[in-house]
N, C-alpha and C positions, 0 to 999 in steps of 0.2 A: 324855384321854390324848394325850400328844403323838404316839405313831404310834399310828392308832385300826387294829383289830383288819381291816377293810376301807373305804380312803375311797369311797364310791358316787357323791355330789357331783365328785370331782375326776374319774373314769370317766366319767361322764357328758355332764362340761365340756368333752369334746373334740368334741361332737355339734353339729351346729346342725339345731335342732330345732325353730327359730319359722317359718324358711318353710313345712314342710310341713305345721306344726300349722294356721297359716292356713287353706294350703290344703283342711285337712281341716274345718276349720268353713264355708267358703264349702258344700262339695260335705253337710254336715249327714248324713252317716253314721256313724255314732258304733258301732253293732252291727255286727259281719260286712263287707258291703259292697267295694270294689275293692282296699282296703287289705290287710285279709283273706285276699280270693283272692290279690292278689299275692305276699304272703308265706308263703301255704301254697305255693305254686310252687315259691317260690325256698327256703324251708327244705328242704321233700323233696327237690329237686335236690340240695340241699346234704349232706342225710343219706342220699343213693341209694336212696333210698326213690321209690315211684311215686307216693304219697300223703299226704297230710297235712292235718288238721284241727286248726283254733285253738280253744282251750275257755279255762274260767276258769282252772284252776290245773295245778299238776302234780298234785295230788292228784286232781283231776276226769280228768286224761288216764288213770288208772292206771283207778279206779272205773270209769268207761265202758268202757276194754277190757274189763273182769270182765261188766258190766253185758251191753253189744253181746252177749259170745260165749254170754252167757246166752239172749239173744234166739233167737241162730243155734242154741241147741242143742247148742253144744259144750261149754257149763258145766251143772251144776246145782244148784241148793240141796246143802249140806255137802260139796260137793263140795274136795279138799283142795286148796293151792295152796301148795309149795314157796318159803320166803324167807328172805334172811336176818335175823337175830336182831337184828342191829347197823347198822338203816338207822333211816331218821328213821321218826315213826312213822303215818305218813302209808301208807306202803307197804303196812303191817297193817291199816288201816283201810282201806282200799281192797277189802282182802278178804272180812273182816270183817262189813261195812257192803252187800256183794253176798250175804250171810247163805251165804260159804262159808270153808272153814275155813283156818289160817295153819297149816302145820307150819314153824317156828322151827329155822333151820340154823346150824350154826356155821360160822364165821370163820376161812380160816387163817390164825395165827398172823403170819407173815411178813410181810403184807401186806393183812389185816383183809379180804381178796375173800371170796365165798362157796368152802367149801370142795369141790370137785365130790368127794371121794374119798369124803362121807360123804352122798353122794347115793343110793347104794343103800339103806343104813340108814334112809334118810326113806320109801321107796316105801312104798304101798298099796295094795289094788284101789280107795281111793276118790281117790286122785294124779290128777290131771288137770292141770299147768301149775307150772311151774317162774317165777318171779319173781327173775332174780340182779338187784342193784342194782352199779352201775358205781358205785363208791363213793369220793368224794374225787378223781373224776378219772379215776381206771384201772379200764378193762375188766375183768370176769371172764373168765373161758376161756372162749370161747363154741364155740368150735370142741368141746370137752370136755361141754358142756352142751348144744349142737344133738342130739352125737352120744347122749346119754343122751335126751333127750328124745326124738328120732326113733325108737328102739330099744325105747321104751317108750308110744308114740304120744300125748307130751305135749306141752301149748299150752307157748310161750317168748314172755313178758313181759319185754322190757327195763327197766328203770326207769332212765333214763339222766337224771333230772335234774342230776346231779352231775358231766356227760360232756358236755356238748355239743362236737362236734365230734373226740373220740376214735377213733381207728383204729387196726387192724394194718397196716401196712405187707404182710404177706404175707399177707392173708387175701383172699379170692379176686380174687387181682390182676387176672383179667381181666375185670373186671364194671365197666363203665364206667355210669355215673359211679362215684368210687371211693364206699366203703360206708365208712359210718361210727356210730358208736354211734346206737342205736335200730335199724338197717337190719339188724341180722346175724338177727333171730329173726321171728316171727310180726308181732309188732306193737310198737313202745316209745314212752314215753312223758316227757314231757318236763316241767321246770318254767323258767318266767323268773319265777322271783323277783331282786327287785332286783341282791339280790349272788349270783348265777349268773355262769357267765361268759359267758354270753350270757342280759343281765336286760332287764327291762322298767321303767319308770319304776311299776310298781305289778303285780296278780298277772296272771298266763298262766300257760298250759300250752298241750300240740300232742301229737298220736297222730302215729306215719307209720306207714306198713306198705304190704306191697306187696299186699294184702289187698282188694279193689273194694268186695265185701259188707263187710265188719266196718268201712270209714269211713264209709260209705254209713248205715248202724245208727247209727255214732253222732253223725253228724251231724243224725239226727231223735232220740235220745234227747237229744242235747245243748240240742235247739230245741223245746224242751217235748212234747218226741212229737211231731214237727211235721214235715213234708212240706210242708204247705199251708198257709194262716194258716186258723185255727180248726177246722182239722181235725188232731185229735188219733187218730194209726194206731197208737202207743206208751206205755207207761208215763214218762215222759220227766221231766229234769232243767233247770234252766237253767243251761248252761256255756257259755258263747260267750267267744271274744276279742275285746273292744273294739277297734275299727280306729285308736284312737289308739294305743294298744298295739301293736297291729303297725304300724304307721308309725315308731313308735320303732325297733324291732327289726328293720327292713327296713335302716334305717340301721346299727344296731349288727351285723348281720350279717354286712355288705362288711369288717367289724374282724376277727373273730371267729378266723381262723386267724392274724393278727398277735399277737392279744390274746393267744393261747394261747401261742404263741413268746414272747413275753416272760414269761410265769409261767413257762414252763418254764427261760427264764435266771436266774430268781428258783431257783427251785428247784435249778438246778445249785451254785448259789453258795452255797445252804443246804447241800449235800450234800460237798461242798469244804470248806466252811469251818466247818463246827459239828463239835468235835469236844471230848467233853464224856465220861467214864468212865461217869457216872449218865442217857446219853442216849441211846436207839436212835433211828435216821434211819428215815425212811419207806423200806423195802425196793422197788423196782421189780418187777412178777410175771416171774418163771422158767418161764412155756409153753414148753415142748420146740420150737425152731423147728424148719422142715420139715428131711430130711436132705440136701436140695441148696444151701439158704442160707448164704452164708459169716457170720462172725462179723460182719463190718460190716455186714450187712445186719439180723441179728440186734439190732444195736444200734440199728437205725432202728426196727425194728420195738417196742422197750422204749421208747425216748422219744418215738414218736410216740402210743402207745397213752394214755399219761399226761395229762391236761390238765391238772391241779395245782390244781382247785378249793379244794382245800383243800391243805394242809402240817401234816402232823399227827405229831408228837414222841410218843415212848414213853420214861417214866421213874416209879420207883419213889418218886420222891417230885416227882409231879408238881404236888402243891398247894403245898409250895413253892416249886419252880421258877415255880409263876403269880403268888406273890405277890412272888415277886424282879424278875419282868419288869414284873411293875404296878410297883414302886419304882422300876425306869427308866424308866416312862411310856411302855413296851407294852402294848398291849392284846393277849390271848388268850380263845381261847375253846375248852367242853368238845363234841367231836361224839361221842360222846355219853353224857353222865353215866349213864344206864339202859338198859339193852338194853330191847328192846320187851318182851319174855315179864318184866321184872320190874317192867314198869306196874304199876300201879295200875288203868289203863282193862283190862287183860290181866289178872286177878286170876286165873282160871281156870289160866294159866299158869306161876305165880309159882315153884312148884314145880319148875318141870324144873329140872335142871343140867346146863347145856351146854357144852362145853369153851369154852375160853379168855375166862370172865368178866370173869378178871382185867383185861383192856384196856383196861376201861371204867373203871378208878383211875386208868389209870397213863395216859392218853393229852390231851394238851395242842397244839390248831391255834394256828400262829404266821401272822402275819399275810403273806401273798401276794396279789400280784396284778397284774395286767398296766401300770398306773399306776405302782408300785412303785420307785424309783429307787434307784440302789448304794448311796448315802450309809445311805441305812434299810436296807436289806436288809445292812449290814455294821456299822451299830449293836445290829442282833439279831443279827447272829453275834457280836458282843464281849460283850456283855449273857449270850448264855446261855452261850459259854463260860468269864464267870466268875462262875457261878452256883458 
């Protein structure tokens, strides 16, 4: 493709990454080690979080919270765990694979976040934890979802893979350092997969929480049940971040709020300039700001929340529009062609019907990213407005 769906090479290429990889073979830590600790520091600072632990994936970061609060006694076998229907399916599995159960939430419509209004309808005496996924970028309500959770004495899993670096502008402004996606609930959880906007040259994940016990848990579930070498005090895993990994990502980090300011110019200029009868734009979320907020502030508060991991179009004949955009040598991509409950690995679940199915036809991600340059970002807006 002549514009490929995300260049990772060209993101990359702005790094220089051979002196400290030297450095990191002379010092021969390759597990854990100074690199590690450094970067858990400086990530949790980053996410106002007190805490943070580097593991293998985002998938591993999600597992282990389930796992951990199993340990502590806050979870139990079939125990149920609140998600949405329309994340990757990693999220489910995570549940799942802790041998407790997924109740499958729907989407609203507007802006594909978890829907908090049909969060009473899911309750049950067996409800113990809520899992909203910051999905493509923007936050769910969290303030809406703290307040249900609290009221109903539920654990709140972030799943902020798809968020690094998202915030409200007005959410509890006086909490210094500011709080940012993964910090607003119990514990969240993180992916650096390559094309993240904050990736690693290969997999990661990271937990924060302000939480001592539940990092503490899974940092020996994560080290083979491991406290001590050969003393096993746990049922344990092996999830660790490679210190080359975070030596990357140590570097990629000091980007990270630039990186995201440039998608999000990418995105204003999608938003401006795509203007298509058979095309819905990504809607920004409508949270009630507080009632002392002026409207500009309001407005910081929508475009800061946003990281724009993705740029995902709604249209009734999307599989045409993908195969007009391949003929101008765009690449796109589907996130995601099947909701989780109509797996195939979910066959149990295949059955329910859950509002707004439909999304998963009509929905087509166009290519963003903080690399991105006008030229391309205006050859896709000419391309899809004469689709």
């Amino acid at each position: 493709m002549e514009i490929p769906f995300i260049d990772i090479a060209k993101i990359n290429a702005r790094f220089c990454f051979t002196q400290a990889f030297e450095k990191n073979l002379s010092r021969a830590q390759f597990i854990l080690g100074e690199e590690c600790q450094a970067f858990e520091r400086e990530f949790s600072a980053y996410c106002g979080a007190k805490y943070c632990v580097g593991v293998g994936s985002g998938y591993d970061a999600l597992f282990l919270i389930l796992k951990a609060y199993k340990e502590l006694g806050k979870l139990r076998d079939f125990d149920e765990v609140i998600v949405p229907k329309n994340s990757y399916v990693a999220s489910a599995f995570a549940i799942t694979q802790n041998n407790l159960t997924p109740i499958f939430a729907p989407p609203r419509e507007k802006d594909f976040l978890l829907d908090c209004s049909a969060l009473d309808s899911l309750l049950s005496p067996r409800t113990r934890a809520i899992m909203p996924v910051h999905l493509f970028g923007q936050l769910c309500d969290m303030r809406a979802i703290l307040d249900f959770a609290k009221k109903h004495d539920l654990l709140v899993i972030e799943d902020s893979a798809q968020a690094h670096g998202a915030y409200f502008a007005n959410f509890n402004t006086e909490s210094k350092p500011l709080k940012r996606a993964g910090s607003y609930a119990n514990a969240g959880a993180f992916s650096f997969y390559p094309a993240k906007n904050l990736g690693a040259l290969g997999d990661g994940g990271a937990v924060v929480s302000d939480d001592e016990a539940l990092i503490r848990t899974i940092r020996v579930i994560a080290n083979s049940g491991s406290e001590k070498k050969y003393i096993h005090t746990l049922q344990g895993v092996n999830s660790r971040l490679d210190s080359i990994q975070a030596m990357f990502l140590r570097q990629k980090l000091k980007a990270l709020d630039s990186d995201n300011s440039a998608r999000r110019e990418v995105a204003k200029a999608y938003l401006q300039g795509i203007k298509h009868k058979d095309i819905l734009l990504p809607a920004l979320a409508d949270y009630e700001p507080d009632s002392t907020q002026s409207a500009q502030t309001s407005d910081i508060l929508h475009a800061s929340s946003h990281v724009w991991h993705l740029f995902v179009l709604r249209s009734p004949r999307r599989d045409a529009l993908q195969e007009h955009l391949r003929a101008q040598g765009i690449e796109s991509l589907i996130h995601y062609p099947l909701p989780i409950h109509k797996q195939k690995a979910f066959a149990q679940y295949n059955a329910l019907n859950l509002p707004n199915q439909d999304l998963h036809s009509q929905i087509l991600s166009i290519p963003i990213s903080q690399v991105q340059d006008e030229a391309t970002t205006q050859k896709i807006i000419h391309a899809i407005n004469n689709f």
